[in-house]
Backbone as CSV, one residue per row, in Angstrom:
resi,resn,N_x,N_y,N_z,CA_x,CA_y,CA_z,C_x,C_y,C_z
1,UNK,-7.473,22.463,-7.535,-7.502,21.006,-7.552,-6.294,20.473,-6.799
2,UNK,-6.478,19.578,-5.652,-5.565,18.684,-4.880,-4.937,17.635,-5.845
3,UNK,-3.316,17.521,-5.666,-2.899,16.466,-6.040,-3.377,15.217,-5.103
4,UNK,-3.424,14.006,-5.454,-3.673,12.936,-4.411,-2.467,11.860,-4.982
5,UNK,-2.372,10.856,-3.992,-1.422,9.835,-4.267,-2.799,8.782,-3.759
6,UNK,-2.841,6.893,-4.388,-3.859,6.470,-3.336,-2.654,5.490,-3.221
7,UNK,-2.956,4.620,-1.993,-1.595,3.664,-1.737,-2.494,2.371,-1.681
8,UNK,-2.585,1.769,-2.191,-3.211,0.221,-1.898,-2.186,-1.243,-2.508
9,UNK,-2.828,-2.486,-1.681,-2.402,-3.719,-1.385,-2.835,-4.434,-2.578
10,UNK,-4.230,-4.420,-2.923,-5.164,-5.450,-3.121,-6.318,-5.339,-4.417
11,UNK,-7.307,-5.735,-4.382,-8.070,-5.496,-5.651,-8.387,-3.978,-5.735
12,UNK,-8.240,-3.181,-4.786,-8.294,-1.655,-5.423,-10.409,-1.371,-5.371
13,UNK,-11.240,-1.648,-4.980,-12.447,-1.029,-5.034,-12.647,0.104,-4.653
14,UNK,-11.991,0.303,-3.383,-11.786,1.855,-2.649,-10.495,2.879,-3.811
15,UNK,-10.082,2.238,-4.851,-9.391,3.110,-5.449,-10.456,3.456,-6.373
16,UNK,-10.960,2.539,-7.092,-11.866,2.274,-8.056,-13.397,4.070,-7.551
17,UNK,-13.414,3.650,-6.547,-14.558,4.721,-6.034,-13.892,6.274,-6.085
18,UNK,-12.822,6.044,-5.427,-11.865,7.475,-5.120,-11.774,8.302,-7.292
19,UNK,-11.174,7.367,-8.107,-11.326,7.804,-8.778,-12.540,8.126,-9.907
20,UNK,-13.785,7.227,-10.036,-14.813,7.392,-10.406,-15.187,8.805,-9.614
21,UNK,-15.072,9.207,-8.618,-15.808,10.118,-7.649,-15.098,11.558,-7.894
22,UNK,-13.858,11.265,-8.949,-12.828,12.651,-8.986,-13.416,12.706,-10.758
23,UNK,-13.058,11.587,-11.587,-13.951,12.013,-12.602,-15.160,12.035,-12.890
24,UNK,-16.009,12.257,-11.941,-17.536,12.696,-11.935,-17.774,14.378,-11.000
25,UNK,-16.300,14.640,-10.779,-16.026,15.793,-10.067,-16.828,16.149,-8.749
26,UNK,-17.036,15.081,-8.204,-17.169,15.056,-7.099,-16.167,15.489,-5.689
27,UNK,-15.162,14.957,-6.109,-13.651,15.318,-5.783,-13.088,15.930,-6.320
28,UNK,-12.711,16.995,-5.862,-11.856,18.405,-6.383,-9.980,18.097,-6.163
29,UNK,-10.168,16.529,-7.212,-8.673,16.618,-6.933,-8.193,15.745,-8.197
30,UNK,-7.001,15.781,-8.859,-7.001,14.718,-9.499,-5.776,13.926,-9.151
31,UNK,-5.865,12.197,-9.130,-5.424,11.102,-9.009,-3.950,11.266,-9.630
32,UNK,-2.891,11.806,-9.210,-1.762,11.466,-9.992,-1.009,10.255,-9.845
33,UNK,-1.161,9.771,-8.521,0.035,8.166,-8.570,-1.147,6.868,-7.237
34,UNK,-0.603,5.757,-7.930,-0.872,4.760,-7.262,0.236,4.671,-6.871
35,UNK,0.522,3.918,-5.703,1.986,3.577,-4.649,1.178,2.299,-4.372
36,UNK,1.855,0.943,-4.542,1.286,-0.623,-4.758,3.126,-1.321,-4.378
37,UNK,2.607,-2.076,-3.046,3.437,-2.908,-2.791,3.705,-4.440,-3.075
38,UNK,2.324,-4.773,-4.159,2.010,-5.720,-4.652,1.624,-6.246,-5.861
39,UNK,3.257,-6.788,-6.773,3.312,-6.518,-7.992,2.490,-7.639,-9.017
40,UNK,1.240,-8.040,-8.646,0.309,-8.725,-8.922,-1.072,-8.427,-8.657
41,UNK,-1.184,-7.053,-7.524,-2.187,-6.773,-7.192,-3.192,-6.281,-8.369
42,UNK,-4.491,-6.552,-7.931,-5.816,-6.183,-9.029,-5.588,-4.606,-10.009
43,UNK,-5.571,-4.233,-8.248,-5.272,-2.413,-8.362,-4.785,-2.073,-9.333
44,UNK,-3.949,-2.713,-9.579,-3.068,-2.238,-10.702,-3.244,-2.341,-11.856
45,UNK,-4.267,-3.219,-12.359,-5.188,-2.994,-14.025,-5.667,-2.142,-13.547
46,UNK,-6.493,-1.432,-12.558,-8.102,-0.502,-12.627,-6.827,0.732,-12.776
47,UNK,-5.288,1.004,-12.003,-4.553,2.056,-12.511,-4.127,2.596,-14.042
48,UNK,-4.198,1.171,-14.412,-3.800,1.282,-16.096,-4.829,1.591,-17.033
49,UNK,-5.768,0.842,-16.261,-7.201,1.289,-16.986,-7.873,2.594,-17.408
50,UNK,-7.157,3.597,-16.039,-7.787,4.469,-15.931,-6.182,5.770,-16.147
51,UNK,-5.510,5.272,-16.858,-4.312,6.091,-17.265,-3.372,7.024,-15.761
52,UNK,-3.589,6.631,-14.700,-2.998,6.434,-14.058,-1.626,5.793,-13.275
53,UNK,-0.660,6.910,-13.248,0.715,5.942,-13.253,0.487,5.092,-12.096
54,UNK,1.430,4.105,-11.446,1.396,3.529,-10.381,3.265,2.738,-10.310
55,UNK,3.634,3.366,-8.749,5.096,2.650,-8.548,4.562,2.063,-7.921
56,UNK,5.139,1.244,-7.901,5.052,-0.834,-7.506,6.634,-0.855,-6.943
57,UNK,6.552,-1.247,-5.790,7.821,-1.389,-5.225,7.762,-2.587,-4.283
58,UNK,8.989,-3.673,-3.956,8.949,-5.092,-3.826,9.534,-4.950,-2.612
59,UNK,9.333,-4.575,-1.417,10.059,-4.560,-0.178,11.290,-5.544,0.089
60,UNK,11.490,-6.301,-0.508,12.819,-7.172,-0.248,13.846,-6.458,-0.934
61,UNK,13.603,-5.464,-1.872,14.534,-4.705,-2.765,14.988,-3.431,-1.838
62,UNK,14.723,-3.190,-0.015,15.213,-2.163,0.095,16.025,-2.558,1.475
63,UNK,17.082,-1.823,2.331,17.709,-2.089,3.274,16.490,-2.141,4.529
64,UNK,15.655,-1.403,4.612,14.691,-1.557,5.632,13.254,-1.109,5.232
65,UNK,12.359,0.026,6.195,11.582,0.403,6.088,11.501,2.096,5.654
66,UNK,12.582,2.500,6.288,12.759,3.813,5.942,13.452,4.057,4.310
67,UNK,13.879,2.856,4.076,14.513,3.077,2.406,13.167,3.086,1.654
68,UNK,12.568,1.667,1.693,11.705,1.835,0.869,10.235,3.365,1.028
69,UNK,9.841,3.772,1.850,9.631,5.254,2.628,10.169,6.315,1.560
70,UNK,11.879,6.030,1.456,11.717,7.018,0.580,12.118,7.189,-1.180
71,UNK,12.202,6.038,-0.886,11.494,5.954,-2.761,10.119,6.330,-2.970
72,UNK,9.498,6.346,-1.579,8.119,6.563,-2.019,7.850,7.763,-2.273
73,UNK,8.696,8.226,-1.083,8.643,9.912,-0.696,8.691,10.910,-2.404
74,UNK,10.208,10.285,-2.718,10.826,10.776,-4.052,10.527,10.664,-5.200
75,UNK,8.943,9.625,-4.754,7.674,9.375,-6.143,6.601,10.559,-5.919
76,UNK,6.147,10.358,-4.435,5.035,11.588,-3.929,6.010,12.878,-4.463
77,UNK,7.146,13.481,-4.339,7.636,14.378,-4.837,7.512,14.928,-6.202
78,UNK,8.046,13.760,-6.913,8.209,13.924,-8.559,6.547,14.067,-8.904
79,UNK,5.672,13.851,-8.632,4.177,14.103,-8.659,3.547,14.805,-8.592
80,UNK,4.008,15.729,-7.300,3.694,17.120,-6.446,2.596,16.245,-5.698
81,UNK,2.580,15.455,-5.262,1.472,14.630,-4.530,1.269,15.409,-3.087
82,UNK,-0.152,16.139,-3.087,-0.206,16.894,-1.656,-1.049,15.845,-0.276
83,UNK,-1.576,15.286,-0.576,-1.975,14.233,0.103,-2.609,12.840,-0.471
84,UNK,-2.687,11.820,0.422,-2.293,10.739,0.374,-3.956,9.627,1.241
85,UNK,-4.014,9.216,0.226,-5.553,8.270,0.927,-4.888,6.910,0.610
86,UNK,-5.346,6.095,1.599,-4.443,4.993,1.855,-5.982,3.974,1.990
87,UNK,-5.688,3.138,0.923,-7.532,2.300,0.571,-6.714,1.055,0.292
88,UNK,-6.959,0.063,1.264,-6.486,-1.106,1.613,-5.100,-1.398,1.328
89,UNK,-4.241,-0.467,2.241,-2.923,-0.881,1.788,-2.248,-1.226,3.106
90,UNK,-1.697,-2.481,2.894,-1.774,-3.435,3.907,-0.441,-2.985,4.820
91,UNK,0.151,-2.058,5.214,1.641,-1.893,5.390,1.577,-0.512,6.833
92,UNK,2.165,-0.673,7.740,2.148,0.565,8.781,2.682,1.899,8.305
93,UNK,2.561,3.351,7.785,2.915,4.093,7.632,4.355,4.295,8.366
94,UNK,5.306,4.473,7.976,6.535,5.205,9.289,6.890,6.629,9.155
95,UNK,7.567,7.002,10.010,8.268,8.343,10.491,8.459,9.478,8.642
96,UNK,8.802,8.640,7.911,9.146,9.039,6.928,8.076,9.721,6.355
97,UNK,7.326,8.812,6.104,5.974,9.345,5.513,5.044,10.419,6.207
98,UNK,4.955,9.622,7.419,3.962,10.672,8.582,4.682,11.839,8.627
99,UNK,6.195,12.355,8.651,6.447,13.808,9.020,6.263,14.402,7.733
100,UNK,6.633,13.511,6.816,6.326,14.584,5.347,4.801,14.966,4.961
101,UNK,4.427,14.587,5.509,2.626,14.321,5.122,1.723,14.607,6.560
102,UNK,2.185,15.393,7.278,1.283,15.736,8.551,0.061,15.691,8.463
103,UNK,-0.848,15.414,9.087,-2.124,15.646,8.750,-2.462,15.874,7.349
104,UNK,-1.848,14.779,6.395,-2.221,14.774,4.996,-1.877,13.264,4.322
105,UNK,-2.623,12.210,5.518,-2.872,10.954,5.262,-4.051,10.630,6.014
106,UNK,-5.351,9.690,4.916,-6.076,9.280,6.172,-6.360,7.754,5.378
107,UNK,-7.019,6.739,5.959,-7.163,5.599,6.094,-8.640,5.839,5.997
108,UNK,-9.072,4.157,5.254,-10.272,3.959,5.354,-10.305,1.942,6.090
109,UNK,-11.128,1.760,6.885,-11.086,0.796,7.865,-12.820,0.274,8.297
110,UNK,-12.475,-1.089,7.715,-13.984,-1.754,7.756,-14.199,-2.165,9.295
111,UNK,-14.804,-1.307,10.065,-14.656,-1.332,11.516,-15.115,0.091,11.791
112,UNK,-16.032,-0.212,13.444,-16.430,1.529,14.214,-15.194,1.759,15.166
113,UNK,-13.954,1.677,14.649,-12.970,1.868,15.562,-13.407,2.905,16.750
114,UNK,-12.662,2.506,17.883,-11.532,1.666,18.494,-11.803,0.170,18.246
115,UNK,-12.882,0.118,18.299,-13.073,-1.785,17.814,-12.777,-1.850,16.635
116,UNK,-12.248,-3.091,16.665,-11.772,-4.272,15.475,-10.552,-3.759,14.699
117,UNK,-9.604,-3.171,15.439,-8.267,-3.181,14.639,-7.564,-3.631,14.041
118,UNK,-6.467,-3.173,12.482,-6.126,-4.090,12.570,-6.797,-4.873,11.067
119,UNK,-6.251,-6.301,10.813,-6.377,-7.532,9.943,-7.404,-7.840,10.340
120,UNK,-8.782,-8.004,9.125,-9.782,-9.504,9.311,-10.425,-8.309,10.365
121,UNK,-10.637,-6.898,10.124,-11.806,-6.846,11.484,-13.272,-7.294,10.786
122,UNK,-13.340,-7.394,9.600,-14.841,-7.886,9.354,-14.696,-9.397,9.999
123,UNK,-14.198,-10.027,9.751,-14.202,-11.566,11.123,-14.098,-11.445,12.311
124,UNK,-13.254,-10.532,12.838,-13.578,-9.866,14.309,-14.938,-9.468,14.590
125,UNK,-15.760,-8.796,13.957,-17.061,-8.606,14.220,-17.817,-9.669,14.345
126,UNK,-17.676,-10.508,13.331,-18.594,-11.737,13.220,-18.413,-12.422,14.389
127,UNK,-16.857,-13.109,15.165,-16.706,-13.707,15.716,-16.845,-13.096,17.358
128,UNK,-17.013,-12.075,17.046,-17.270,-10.529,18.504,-18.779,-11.273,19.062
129,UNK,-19.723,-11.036,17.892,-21.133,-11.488,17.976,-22.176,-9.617,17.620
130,UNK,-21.036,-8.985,17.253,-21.608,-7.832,17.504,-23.152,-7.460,16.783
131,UNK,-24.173,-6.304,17.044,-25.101,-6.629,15.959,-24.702,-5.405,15.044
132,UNK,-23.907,-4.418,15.314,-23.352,-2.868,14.840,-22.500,-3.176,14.187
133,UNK,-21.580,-2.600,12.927,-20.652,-2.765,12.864,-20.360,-1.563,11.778
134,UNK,-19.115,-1.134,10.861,-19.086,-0.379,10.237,-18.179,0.287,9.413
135,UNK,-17.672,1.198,8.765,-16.893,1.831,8.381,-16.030,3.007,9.069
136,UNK,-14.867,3.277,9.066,-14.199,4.323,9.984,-13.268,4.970,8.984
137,UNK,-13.187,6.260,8.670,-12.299,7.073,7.988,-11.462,8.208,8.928
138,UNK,-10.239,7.496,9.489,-9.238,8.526,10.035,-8.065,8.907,9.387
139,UNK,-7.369,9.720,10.239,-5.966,10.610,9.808,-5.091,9.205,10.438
140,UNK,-3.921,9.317,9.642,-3.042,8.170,10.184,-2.055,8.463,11.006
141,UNK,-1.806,7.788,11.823,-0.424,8.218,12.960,0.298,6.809,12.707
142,UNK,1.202,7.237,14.015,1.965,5.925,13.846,1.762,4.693,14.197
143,UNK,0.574,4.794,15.015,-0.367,3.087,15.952,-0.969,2.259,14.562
144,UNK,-1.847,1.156,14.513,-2.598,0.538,13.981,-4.175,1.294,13.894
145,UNK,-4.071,1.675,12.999,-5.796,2.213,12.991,-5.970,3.092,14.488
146,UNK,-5.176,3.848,15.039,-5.377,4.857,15.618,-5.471,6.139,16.090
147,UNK,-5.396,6.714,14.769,-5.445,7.960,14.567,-6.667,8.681,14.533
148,UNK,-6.648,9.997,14.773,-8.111,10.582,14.851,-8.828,9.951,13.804
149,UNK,-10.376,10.094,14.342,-10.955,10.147,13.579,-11.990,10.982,12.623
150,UNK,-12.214,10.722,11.344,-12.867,11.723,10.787,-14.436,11.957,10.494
151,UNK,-14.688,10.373,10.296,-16.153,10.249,10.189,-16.195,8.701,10.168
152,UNK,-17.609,7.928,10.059,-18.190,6.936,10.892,-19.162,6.404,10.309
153,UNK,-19.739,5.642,9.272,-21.098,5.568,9.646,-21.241,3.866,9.863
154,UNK,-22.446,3.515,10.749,-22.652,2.081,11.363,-23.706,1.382,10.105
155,UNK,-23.649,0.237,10.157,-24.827,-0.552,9.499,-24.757,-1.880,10.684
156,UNK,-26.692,-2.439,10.592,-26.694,-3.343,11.485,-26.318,-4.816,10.759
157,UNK,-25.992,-5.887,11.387,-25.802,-7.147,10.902,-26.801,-7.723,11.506
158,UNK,-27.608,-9.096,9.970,-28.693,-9.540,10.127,-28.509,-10.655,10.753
159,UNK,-29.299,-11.451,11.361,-29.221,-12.545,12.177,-28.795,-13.728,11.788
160,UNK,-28.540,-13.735,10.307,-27.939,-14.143,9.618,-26.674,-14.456,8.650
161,UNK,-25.771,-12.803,9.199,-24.767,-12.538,8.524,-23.751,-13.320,8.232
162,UNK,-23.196,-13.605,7.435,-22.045,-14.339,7.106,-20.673,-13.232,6.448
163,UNK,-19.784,-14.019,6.521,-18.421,-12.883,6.083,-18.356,-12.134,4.604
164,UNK,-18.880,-13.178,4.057,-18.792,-12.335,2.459,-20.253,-11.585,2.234
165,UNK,-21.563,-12.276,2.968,-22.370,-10.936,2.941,-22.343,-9.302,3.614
166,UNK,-21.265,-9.878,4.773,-21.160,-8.654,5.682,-20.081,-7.633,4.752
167,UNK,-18.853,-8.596,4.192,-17.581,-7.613,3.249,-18.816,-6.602,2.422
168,UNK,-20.078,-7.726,1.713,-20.608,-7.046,0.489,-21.012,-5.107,0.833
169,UNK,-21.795,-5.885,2.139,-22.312,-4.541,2.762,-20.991,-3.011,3.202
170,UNK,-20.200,-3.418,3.750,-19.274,-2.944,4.376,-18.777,-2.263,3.086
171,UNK,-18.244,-2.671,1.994,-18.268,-2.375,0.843,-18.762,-1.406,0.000
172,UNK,-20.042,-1.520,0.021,-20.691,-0.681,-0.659,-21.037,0.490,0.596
173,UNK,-20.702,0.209,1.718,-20.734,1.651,2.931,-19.641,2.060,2.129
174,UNK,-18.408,1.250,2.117,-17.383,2.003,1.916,-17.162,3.329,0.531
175,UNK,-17.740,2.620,-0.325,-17.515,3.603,-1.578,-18.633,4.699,-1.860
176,UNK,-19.511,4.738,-0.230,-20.026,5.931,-1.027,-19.405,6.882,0.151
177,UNK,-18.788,6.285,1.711,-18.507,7.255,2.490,-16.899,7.776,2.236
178,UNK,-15.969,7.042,1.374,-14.672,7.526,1.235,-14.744,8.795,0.369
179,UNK,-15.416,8.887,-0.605,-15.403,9.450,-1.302,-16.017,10.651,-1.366
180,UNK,-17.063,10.766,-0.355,-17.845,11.871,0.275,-16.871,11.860,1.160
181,UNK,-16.364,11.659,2.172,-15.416,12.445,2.891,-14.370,12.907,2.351
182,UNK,-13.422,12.360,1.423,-12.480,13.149,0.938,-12.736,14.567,0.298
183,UNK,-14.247,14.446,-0.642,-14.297,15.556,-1.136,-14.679,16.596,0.029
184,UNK,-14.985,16.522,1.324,-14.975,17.303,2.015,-13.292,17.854,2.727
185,UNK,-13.004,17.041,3.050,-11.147,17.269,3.500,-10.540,18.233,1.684
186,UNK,-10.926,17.649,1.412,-10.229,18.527,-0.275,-10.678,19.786,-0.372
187,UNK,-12.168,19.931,0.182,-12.684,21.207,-0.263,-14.122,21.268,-1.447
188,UNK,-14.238,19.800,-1.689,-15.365,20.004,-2.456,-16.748,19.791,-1.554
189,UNK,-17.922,18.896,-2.378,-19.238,18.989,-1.724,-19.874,17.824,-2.327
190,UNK,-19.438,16.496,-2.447,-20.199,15.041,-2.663,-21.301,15.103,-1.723
């Protein structure tokens, strides 16, 4: 069994899936830490909920980017945290993280990257005109959403789409493909 860390911003659904999907053993890993830069975020009941620790750390509390990096580091440590899924967490990975964690971070991104990088790509699509659009699960580097990628899948938009019907869809792509891909990167078989 993989240790995991998940890092998120926001209401946490993509955490919400990651761990439903590890206690239904789908995922051959178990959830030891949330890492939350947002000490109001949703995420952070569904962590408590689900007996999951979570550090919450306030970026104005550190000298830069590399401080706060490694408080994080010295949380992923105290954890044994072997890799790291990063489900809407709004913040650029740096040097710190990426060398400790080589190819043992990946991102999930409402977008068929290279298109729609980045903030708001579900409004980028809309406002694109595109009729494709989709989910993207890569390894993280140091760019914006440009790191390899791992897997993909598209859904079409109806002639009708609007932003919160398109999130709905995008959404529910999302929680069944994060979670089937991780258990493949881990070693299991969702």
């Amino acid at each position: 069994m993989r240790k995991i860390a998940v890092f998120a911003s926001g209401n946490g659904s993509n955490f919400q899936a990651i761990v439903d999907a590890i206690r239904d053993g789908r995922i051959p890993a178990t959830c030891e830490l949330l890492i939350c830069d947002k000490p109001n975020a949703k995420v952070l009941e569904r962590a408590k909920r689900a007996n999951i620790p979570a550090f919450v750390f306030d970026i104005n509390n550190y000298e830069n980017k590399e401080a706060f990096e490694r408080a994080i580091l010295d949380k992923l440590r105290e954890y044994e945290v072997e890799f790291i899924a990063l489900a809407g967490y709004m913040r650029l990975i740096g040097p710190t993280l990426l060398e400790a964690y080589e190819n043992k971070i990946v991102n999930i991104h409402p977008s068929l990257l290279p298109a729609f990088p980045g903030l708001d790509a579900i409004g980028q699509a809309l406002r694109a005109g595109v009729k494709v659009t989709g989910v993207t699960i890569h390894y993280v580097d140091s760019g914006m959403d440009t790191g390899p990628i791992i897997a993909q899948k598209a859904i079409e938009l109806s002639d009708d789409e609007t932003e919160e019907s398109l999130a709905e869809k995008i959404h529910a792509l999302e929680h069944q493909l994060y979670p089937e891909t991780l258990a493949k990167l881990l070693g299991g078989n969702a």
